[in-house]
Kinemage of the C-alpha trace (Angstrom):
@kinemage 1
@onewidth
@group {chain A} dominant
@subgroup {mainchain}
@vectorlist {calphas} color= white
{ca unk a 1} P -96.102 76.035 61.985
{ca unk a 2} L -93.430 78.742 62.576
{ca unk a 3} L -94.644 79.461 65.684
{ca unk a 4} L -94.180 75.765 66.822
{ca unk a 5} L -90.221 75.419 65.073
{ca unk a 6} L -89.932 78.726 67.096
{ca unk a 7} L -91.037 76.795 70.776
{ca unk a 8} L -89.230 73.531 69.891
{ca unk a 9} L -86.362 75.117 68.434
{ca unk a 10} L -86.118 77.129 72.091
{ca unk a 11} L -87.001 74.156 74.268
{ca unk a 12} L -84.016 71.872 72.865
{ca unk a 13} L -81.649 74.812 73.349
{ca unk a 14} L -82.825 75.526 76.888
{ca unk a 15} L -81.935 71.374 77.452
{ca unk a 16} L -78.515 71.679 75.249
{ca unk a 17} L -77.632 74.650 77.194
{ca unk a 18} L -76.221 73.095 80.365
{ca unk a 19} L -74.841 70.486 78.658
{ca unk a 20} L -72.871 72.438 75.921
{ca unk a 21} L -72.123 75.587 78.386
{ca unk a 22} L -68.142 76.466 78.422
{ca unk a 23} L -66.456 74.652 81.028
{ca unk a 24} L -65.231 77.377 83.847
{ca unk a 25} L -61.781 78.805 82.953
{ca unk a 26} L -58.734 77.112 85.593
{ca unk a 27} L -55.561 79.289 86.040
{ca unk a 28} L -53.014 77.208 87.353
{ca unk a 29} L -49.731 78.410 88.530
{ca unk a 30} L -47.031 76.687 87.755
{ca unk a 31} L -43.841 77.344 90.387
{ca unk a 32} L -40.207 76.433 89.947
{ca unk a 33} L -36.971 77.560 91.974
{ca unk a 34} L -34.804 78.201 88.758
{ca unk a 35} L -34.389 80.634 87.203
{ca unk a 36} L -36.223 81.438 84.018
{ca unk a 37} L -32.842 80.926 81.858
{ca unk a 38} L -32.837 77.399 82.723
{ca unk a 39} L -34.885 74.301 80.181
{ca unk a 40} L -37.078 73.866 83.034
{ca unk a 41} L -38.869 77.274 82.666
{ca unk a 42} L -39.491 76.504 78.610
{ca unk a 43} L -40.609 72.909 79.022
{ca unk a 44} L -42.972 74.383 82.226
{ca unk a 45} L -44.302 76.881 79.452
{ca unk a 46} L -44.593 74.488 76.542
{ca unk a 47} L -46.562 72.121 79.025
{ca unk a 48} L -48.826 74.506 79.894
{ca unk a 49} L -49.530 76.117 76.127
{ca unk a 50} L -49.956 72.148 75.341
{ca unk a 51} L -52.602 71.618 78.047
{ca unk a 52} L -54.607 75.458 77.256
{ca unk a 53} L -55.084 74.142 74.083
{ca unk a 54} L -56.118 70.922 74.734
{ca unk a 55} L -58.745 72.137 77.135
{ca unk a 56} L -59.749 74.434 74.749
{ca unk a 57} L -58.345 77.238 76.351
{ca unk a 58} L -60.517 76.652 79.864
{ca unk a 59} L -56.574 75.924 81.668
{ca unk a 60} L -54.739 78.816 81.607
{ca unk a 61} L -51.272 78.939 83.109
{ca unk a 62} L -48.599 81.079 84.509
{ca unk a 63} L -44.937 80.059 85.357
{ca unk a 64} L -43.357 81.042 88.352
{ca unk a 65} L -39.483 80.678 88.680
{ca unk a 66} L -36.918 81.246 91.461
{ca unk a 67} L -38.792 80.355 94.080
{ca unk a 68} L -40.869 83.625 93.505
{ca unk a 69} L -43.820 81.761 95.478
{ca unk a 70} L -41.847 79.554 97.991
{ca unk a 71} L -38.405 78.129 98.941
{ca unk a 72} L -37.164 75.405 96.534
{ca unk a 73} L -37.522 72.735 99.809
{ca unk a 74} L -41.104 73.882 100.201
{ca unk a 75} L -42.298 72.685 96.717
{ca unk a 76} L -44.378 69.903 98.131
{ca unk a 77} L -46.035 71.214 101.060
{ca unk a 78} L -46.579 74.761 98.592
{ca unk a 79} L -48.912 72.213 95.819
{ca unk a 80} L -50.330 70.202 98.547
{ca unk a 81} L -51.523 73.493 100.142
{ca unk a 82} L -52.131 75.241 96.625
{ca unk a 83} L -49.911 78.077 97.181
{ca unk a 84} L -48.932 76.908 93.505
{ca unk a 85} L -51.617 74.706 91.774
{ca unk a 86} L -48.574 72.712 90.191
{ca unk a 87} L -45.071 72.399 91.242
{ca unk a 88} L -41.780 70.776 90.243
{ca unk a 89} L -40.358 68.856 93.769
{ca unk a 90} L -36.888 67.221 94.411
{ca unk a 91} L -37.886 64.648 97.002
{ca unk a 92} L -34.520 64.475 97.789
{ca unk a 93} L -35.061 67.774 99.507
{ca unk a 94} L -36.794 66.447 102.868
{ca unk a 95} L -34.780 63.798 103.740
{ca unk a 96} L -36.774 60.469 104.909
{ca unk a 97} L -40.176 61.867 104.058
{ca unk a 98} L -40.501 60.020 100.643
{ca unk a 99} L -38.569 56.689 101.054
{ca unk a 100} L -39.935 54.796 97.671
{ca unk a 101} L -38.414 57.337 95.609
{ca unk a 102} L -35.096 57.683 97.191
{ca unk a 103} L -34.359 53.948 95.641
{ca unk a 104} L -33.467 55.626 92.007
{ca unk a 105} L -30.715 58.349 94.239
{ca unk a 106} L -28.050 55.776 94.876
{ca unk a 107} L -25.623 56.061 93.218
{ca unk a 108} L -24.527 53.707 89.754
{ca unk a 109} L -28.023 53.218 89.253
{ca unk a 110} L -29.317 55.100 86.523
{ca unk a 111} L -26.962 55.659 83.548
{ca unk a 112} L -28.949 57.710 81.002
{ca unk a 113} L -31.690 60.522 81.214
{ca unk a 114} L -33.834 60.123 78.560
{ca unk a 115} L -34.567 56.412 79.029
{ca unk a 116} L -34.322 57.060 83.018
{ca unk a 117} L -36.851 59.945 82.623
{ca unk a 118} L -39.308 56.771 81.308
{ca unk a 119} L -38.236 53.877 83.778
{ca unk a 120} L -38.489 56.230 86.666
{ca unk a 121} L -41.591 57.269 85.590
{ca unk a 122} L -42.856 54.149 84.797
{ca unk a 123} L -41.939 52.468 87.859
{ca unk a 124} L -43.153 54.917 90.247
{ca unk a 125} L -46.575 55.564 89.343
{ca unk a 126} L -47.392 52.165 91.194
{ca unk a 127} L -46.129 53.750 94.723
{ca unk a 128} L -47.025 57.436 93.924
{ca unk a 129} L -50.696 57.178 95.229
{ca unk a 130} L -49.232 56.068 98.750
{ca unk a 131} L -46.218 57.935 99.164
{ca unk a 132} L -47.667 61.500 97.872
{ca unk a 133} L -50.738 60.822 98.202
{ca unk a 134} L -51.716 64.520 99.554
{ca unk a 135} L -51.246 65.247 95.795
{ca unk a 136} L -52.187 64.704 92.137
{ca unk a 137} L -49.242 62.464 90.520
{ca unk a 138} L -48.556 63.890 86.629
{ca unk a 139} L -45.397 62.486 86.434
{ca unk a 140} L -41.399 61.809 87.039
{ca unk a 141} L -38.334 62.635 85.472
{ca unk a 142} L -34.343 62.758 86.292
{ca unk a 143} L -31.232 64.774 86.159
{ca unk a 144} L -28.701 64.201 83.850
{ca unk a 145} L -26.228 61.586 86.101
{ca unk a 146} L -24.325 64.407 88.568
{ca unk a 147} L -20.824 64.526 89.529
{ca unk a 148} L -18.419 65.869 91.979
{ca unk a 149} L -16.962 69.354 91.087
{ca unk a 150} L -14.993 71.068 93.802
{ca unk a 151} L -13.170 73.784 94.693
{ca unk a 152} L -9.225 74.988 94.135
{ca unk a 153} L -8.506 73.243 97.945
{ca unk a 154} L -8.883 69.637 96.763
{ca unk a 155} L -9.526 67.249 94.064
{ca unk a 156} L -11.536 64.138 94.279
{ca unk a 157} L -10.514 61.308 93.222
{ca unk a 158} L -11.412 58.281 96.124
{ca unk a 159} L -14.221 57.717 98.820
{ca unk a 160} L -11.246 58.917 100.997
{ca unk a 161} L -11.111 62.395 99.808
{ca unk a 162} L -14.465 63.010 100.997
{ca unk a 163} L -12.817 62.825 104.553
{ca unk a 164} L -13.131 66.275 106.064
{ca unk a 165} L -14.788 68.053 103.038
{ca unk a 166} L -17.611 70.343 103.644
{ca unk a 167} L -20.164 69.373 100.373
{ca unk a 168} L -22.992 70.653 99.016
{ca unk a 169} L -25.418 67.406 97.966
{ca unk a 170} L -28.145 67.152 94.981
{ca unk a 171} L -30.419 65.045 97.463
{ca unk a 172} L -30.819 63.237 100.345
{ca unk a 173} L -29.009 59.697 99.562
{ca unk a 174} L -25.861 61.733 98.705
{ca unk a 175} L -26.288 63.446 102.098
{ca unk a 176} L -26.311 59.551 104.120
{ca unk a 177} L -23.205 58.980 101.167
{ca unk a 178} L -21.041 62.029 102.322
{ca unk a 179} L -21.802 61.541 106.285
{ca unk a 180} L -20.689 57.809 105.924
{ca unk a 181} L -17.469 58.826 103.921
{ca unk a 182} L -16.518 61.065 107.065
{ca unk a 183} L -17.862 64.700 105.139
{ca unk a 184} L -20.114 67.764 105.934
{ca unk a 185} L -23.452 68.430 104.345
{ca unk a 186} L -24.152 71.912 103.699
{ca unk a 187} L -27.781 72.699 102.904
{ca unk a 188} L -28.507 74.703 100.000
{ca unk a 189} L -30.923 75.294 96.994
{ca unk a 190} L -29.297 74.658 93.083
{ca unk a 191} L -29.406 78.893 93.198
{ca unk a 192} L -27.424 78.920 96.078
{ca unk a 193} L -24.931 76.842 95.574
{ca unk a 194} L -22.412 79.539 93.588
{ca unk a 195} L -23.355 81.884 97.488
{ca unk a 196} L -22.768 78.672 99.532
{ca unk a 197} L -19.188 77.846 97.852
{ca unk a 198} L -18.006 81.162 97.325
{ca unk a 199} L -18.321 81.829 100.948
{ca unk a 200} L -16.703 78.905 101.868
{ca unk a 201} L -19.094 76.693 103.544
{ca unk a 202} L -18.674 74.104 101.410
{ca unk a 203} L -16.012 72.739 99.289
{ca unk a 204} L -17.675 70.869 96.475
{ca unk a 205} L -20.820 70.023 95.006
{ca unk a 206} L -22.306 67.394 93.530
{ca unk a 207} L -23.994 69.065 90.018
{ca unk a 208} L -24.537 68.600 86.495
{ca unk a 209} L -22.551 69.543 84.505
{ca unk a 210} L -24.810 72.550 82.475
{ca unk a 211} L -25.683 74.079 85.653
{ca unk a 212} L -22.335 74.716 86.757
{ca unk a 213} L -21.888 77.547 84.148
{ca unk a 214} L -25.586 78.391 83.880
{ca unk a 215} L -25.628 79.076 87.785
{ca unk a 216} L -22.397 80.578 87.641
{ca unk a 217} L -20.615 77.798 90.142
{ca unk a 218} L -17.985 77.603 86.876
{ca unk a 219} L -16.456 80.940 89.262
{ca unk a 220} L -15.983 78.830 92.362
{ca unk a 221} L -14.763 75.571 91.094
{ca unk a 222} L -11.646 74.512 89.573
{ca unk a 223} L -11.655 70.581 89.517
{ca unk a 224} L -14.483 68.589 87.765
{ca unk a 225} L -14.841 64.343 87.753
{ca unk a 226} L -15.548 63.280 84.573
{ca unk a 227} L -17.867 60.216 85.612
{ca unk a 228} L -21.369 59.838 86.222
{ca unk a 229} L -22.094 59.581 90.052
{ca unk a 230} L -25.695 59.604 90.484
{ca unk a 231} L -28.696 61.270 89.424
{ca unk a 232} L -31.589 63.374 91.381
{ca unk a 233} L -35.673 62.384 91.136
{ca unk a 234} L -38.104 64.831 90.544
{ca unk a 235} L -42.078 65.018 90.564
{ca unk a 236} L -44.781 66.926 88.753
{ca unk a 237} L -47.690 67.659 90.779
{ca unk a 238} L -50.541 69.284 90.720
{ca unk a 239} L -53.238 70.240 93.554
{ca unk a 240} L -55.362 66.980 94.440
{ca unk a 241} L -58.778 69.824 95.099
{ca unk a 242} L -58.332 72.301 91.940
{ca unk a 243} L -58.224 68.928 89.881
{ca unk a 244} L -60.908 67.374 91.489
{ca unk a 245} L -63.169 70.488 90.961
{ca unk a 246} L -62.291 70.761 87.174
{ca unk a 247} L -64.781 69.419 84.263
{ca unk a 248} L -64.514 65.359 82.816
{ca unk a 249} L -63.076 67.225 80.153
{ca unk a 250} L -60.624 69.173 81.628
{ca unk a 251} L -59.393 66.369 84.083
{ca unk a 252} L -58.766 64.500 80.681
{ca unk a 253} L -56.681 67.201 78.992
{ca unk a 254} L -54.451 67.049 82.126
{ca unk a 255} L -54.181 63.341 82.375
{ca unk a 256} L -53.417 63.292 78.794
{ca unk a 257} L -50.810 65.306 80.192
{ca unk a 258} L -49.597 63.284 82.988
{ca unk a 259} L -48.159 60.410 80.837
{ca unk a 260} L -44.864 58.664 80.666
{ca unk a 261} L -44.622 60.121 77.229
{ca unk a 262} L -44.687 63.439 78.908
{ca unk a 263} L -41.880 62.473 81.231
{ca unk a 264} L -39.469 62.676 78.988
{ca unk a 265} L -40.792 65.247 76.656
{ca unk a 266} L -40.510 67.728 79.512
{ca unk a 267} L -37.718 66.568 80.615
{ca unk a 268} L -35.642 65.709 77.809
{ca unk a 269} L -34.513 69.218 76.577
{ca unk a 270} L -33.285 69.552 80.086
{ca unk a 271} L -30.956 66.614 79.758
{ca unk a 272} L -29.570 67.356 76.471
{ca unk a 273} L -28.707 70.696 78.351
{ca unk a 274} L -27.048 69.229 80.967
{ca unk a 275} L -24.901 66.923 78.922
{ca unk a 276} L -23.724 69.350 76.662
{ca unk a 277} L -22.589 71.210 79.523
{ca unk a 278} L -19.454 69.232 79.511
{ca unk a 279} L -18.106 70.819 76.746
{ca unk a 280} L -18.106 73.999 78.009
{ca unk a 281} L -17.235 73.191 81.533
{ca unk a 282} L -13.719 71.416 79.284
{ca unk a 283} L -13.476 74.404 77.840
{ca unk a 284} L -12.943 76.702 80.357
{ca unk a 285} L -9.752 78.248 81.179
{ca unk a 286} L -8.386 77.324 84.727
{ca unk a 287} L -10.486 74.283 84.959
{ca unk a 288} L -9.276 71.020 85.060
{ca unk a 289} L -11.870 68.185 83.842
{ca unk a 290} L -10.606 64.667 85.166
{ca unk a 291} L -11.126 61.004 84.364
{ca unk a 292} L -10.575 58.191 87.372
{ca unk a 293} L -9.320 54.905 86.506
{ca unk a 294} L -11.434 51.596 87.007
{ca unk a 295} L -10.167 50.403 90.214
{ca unk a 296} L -10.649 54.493 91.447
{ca unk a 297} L -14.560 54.024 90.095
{ca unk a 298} L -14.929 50.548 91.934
{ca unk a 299} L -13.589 52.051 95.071
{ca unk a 300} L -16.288 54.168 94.718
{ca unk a 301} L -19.072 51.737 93.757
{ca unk a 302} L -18.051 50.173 96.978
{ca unk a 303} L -18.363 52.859 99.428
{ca unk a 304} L -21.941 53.195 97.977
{ca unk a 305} L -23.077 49.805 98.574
{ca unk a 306} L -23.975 50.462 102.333
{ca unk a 307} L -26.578 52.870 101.010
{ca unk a 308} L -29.026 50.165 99.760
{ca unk a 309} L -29.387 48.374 103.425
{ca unk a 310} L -30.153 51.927 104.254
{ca unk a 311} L -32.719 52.681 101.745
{ca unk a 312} L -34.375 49.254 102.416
{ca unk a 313} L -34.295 49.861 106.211
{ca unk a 314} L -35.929 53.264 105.082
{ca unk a 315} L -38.796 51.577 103.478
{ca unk a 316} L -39.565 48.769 105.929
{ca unk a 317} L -40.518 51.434 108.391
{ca unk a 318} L -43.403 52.611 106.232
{ca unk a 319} L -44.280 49.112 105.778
{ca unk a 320} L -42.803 49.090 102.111
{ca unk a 321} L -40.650 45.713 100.926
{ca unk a 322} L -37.682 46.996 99.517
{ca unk a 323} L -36.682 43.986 97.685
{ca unk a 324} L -39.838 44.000 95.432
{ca unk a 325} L -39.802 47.436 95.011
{ca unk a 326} L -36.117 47.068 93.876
{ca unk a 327} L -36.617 44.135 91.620
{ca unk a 328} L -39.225 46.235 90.009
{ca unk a 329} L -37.258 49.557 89.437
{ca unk a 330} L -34.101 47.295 88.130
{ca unk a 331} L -36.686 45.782 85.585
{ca unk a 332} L -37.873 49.171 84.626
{ca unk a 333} L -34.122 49.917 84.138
{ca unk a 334} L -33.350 46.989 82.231
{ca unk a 335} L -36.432 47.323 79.738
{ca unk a 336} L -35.720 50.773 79.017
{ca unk a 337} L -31.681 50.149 79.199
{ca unk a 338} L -31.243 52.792 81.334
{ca unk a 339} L -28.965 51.084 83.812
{ca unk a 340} L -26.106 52.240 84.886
């Protein structure tokens, strides 16, 4: 009788075995091009501790900020390629290579970041399978609405000023913005903007306002627009193959982590961060923050209108229609009043 509990007992642990054996570990790394003082590098750390845990420590993690593995333009291509199993992209980096996205850039249409971290998010999932579709999707989130900040050689106050300024823009639809106003883009990662002005190849920037102290551009920049302009779009992806090759269980843990709840619960801290940065911008010595009056802010909404024909035109070439797809990001808005 003990011999035979013995042979069962062995044969249903040979047939549990495979079934109950430890999923392989995953180490994921996780690039960004700020550095590690910025939100981004906790909320990339706190994502990843979240998802070891959840998989029961098989996903391991590693951050890697200022573009230690790759330029800050190379984001996409770098996850796509696995050079970094996950990455944080600014689409708005490669101008006309995602066209979908660019629809939340132009300007007066998002108004607040933690509601626009969800309507973005929500609203984009439907096109993210076509338009980076070289990629897992986890999820989008925003920037805290940008503004124009500028050097001791001008203040801007009108579309008009833009006229012969050399500017450094947060994505592409700011790029088309400043051409069409009669400006110069200059090129440049967030890190290099502080290099960029300092030198003098360009005169302003269009920032947040915590990252102009955090990335020291508070000592090349004296005049500051107090109004919200636009805002920026960014992805979290992850490697289409190492996700495809991990466990059931594991792919759940990181879906469960690729939710529009997650959008903003990365994100979030980052925009708190960004809007408290007014304060200390105001509170700067030889700095001048500035308000513009109503008719100054509808000259402005003005000059921007062109910019949705463009977009549109942008997204009829890849056989997109730009009115649904706009009805459906305004309703996203709307819902989550995040409008401008």
């Amino acid at each position: 009788m003990k011999l035979r509990t013995l042979l069962v007992g062995a044969a249903l642990a040979g047939l549990a075995g495979p079934a109950l054996a430890q999923d392989k570990v995953v180490n994921l790394k996780l690039s960004h091009w700020v550095p590690p003082s910025h939100p981004l590098q906790k909320a990339a750390e706190e994502w990843g501790a979240s998802l070891e845990k959840a998989s029961g420590g098989t996903i391991k993690s590693t951050v890697y900020p200022s573009q230690q593995l790759g330029k800050a333009f190379d984001h996409y291509d770098m996850v796509r390629d696995g050079i970094a199993e996950v990455g944080y992209i600014n689409p708005g980096y490669q101008p006309g290579r995602f066209p979908i996205i660019a629809a939340g850039e132009i300007p007066f249409m998002i108004g607040e970041v933690h509601s626009g971290n969800k309507a973005v998010d929500k609203w984009y999932r439907k096109y993210a399978g076509t338009e980076m579709k070289d990629v897992k999707y986890c999820f989008s989130f925003i920037l805290d609405p940008t503004t124009w900040h500028t050097t001791a050689k001008k203040k801007i106050m009108v579309p008009d000023d833009i006229k012969g300024m050399k500017v450094r823009p947060s994505q592409a639809t700011i790029a088309t913005w400043v051409t069409q106003l009669g400006g110069t883009n200059v090129q440049a990662s967030a890190t290099e903007v502080r290099d960029v002005m300092e030198k003098g190849v360009a005169d302003a920037v269009q920032f947040p306002w915590g990252s102009v102290p955090l990335l020291g551009v508070d000592k090349v920049t004296k005049y500051h627009m107090d109004a919200s302009i636009a805002t920026t779009m960014f992805q979290w992806l992850i490697n289409q193959k190492v996700y495809d090759g991990m466990s059931a269980a594991q792919k759940k843990a990181v879906d469960d982590h690729c939710t529009n709840e997650w959008s903003d619960k990365f994100a979030g801290p980052w925009g708190d961060f960004e809007r408290a940065g007014l304060a200390k911008v105001k509170a700067l010595p030889d700095h001048e923050v500035y308000t513009i009056t109503p008719d100054q802010l509808a000259l402005w909404k003005k000059s921007a209108e062109p910019l949705h024909k463009t977009w549109a035109d942008a997204v009829k070439k890849v056989g997109g229609d730009p009115d649904t797809i706009m009805k459906e990001l305004r309703a996203a808005l709307a819902e989550n009043k995040a409008a401008y």
